[in-house]
N, C-alpha and C positions, 0 to 999 in steps of 0.2 A: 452666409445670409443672402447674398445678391442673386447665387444660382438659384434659392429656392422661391426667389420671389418670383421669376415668369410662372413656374410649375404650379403656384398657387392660384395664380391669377389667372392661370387655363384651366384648371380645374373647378372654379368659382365663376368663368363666364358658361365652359361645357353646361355644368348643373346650369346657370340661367337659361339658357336656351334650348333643353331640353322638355322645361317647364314642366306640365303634369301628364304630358300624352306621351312621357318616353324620348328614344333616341329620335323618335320622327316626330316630334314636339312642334318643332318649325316649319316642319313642311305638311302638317296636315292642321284641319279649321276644327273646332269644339267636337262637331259631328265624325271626326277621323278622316275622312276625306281628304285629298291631295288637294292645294290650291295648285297654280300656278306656278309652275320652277321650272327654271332652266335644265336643258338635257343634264349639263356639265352638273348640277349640286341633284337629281335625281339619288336615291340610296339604289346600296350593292348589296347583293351577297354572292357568297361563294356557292358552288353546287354540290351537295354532299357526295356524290357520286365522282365527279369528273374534277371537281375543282376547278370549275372553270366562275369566272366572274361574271354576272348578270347583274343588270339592272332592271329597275323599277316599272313595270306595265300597266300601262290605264287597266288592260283585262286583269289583271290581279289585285286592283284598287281593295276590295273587300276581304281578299286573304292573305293580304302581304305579310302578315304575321303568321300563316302557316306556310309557303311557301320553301320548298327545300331543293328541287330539282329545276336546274336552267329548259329542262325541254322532256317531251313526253316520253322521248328514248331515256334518257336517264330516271325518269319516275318509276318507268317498267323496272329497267337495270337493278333501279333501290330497290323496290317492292320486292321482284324475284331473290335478293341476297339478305331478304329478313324474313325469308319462310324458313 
């Protein structure tokens, strides 16, 4: 019973502060837009290509939910190995 209590309690604040805009819940304002965050709490993703780790760019503000490649060498790269 002790161990499962942290696990519950991380998973019951995660959902709180995810709230209703998703895993970027916190760092973006009603309209989806980034407010003001620190470099260090910025989100990542990995690059389907290369796997390399990228983070978050004001120029991607609007499609950070389609975004898949760290850079336009590897967009090409994807796009060329799904014809």
């Amino acid at each position: 019973m002790g161990r499962q209590l942290p696990t519950l309690f991380l998973v019951i604040l995660l959902r709180a502060r995810s709230g209703s805009h998703g895993i970027l819940g916190s760092l973006t304002d009603r309209t989806g837009h980034m407010r003001g965050v620190a470099k260090a709490n910025l989100p990542a993703r990995i690059c389907a290509v290369c796997g390399r780790l990228f983070v978050w760019r004001k120029k991607w503000e609007r499609d950070w939910q389609h975004v898949k490649y760290c850079s336009d060498a590897c967009r090409r790269k994807g796009a060329r190995s799904e014809r």
